[in-house]
VOGU-3710 file (C-alpha; in Angstrom, 3 decimals, decimal comma):
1> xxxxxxxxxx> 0,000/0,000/0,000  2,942/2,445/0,522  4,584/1,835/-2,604  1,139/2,445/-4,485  0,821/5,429/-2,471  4,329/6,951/-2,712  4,213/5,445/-6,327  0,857/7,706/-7,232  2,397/10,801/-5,692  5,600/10,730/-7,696
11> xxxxxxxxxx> 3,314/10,137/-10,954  0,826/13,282/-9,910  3,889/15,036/-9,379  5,444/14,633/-12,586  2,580/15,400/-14,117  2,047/18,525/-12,520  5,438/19,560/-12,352  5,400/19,126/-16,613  2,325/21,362/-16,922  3,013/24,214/-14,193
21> xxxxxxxxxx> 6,701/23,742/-13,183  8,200/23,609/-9,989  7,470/26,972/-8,949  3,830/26,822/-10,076  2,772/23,390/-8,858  1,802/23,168/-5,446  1,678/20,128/-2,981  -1,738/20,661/-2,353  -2,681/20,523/-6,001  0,143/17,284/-6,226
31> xxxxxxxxxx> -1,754/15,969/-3,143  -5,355/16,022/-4,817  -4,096/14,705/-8,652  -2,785/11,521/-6,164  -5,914/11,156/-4,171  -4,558/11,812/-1,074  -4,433/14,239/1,153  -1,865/16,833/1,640  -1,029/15,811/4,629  -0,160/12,354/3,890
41> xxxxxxxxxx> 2,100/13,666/1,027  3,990/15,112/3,410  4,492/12,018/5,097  6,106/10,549/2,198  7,873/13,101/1,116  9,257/16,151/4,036  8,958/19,208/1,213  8,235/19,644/-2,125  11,900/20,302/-2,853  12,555/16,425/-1,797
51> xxxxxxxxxx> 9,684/16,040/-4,010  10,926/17,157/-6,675  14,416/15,884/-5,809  12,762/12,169/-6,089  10,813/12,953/-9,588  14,131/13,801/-11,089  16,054/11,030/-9,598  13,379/8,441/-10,613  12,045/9,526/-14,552  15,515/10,769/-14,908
61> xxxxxxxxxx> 17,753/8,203/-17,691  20,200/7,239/-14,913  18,414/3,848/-13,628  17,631/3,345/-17,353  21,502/4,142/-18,454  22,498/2,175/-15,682  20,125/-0,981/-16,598  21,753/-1,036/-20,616  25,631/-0,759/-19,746  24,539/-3,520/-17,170
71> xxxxxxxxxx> 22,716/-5,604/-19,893  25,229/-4,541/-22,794  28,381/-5,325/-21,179  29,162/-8,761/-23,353  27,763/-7,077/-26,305  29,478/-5,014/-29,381  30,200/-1,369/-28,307  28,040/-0,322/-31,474  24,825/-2,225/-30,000  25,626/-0,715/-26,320
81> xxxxxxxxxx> 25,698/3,113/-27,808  22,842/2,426/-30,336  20,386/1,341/-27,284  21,715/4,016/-25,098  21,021/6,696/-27,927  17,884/4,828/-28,383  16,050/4,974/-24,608  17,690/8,294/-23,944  15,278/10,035/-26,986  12,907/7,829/-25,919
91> xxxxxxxxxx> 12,580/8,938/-22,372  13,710/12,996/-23,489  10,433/12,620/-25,578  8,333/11,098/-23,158  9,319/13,638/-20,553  9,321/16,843/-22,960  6,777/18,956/-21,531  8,840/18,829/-18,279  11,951/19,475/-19,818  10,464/22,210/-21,751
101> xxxxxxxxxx> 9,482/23,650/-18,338  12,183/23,558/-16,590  14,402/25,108/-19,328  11,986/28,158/-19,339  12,189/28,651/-15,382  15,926/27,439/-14,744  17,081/30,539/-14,169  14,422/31,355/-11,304  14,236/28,123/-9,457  16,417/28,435/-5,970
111> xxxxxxxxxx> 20,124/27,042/-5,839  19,215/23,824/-4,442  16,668/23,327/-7,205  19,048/23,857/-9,932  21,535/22,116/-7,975  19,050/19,074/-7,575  18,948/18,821/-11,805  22,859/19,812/-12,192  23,804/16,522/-9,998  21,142/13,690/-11,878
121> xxxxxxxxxx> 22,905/15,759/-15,265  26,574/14,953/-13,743  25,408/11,439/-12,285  24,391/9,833/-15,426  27,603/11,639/-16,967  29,799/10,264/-15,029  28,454/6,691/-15,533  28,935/7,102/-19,151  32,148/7,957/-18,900  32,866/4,909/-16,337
131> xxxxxxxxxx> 31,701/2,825/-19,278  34,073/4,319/-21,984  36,737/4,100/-19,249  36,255/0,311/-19,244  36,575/0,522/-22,908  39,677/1,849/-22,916  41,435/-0,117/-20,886  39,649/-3,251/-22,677  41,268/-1,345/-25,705  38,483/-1,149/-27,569
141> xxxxxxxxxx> 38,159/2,932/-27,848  40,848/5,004/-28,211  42,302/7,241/-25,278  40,241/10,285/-24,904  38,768/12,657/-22,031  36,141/9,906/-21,051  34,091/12,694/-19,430  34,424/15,161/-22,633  33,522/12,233/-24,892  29,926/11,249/-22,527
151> xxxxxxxxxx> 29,027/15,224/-22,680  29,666/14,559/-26,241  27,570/11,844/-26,896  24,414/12,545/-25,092  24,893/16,576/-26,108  24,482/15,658/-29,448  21,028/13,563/-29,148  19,745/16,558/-26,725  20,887/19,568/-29,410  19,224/16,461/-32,007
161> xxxxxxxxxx> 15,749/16,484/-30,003  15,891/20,447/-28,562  15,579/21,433/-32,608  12,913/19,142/-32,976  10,900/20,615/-30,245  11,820/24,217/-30,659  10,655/23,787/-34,487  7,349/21,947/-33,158  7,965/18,605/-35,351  5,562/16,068/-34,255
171> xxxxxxxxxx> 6,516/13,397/-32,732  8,951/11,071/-35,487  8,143/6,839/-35,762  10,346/4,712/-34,119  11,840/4,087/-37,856  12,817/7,972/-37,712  14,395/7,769/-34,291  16,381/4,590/-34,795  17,603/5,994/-38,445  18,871/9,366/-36,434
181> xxxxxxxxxx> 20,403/7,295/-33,576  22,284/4,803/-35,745  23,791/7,861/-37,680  24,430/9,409/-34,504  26,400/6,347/-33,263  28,176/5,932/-36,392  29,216/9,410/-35,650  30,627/8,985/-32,364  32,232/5,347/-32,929  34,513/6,183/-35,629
191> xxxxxx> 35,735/9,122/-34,214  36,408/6,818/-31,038  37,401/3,199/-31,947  40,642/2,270/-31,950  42,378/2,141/-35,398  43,409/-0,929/-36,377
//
């Protein structure tokens, strides 16, 4: 019953959060979309700052990135970027209206807000780069800044998707997606591999 509870919450929460923002959402509005009352949100969850803190850090692409190297590790390095590429379109188009948000009231949120979104950014960098590292010294990729090359990589699907949505394209098939992502990763590999 407490998972389904805290579980409701975090989905009223996104949604709310994606159509008013952090600043405009309120826990008492969070608190009704869940079917609870506000009181028992704040059981769950102290402020809405750890709210949002918990929204971020669970329909953010860490677990997911996290969940592929796991499942890609014995696989080629092509197939590991191409389903990385993949999910992380996937889940920047599922979650657009938040992200759309947020990048319109970044620069009034508080410092521990921003900070809150700078360290899920940096997380799932820095487990991108953990996975190139082990490249490298399985000498598979050449050497390169490990932490440059992850900015690199996911900066170019985000600048891919941002034009999309600033032009308003609707949303592109699956077919679309997977012909941008294996360019993409074609991209990035040979400008990474090891020369033989």
């Amino acid at each position: 019953m407490a998972k389904n509870t805290r579980e409701k919450i975090l989905k009223a929460a996104l949604k709310l959060f994606s159509k008013k923002g952090y600043l405009g959402a309120t826990t008492k509005e969070i608190a009704a979309e869940a079917g609870i009352a506000e009181v028992t949100l704040f059981r769950y969850f102290p402020s809405k700052k750890t709210l949002f803190k918990e929204v971020i850090n669970t329909y953010s692409f860490l677990p997911k990135l996290k969940e592929i190297i796991k499942s890609y590790e014995n696989r080629s390095y092509k197939e590991a970027l191409e389903q990385i590429a993949y999910n992380f379109l996937k889940l920047l188009e599922e979650n657009k209206d938040l992200i759309r948000i947020m990048h319109s009231e970044m620069q009034r949120y508080p410092v521990e807000i921003k900070k809150i979104h700078d360290n899920v950014v940096e997380s799932i960098i820095k487990v991108l780069a953990g996975y190139f590292k082990l490249l490298q010294e399985k000498g598979i990729i050449r050497d390169f800044n490990v932490e440059l090359g992850a900015r690199a990589f996911l900066g170019m699907l985000f600048s891919y998707f941002y034009v999309k949505e600033i032009k308003g394209q609707k949303d592109t098939s699956s077919e679309e997606v997977w012909k941008v992502v294996k360019s993409y990763v074609d991209f990035f590999i040979n400008g990474t591999l090891v020369q033989k």
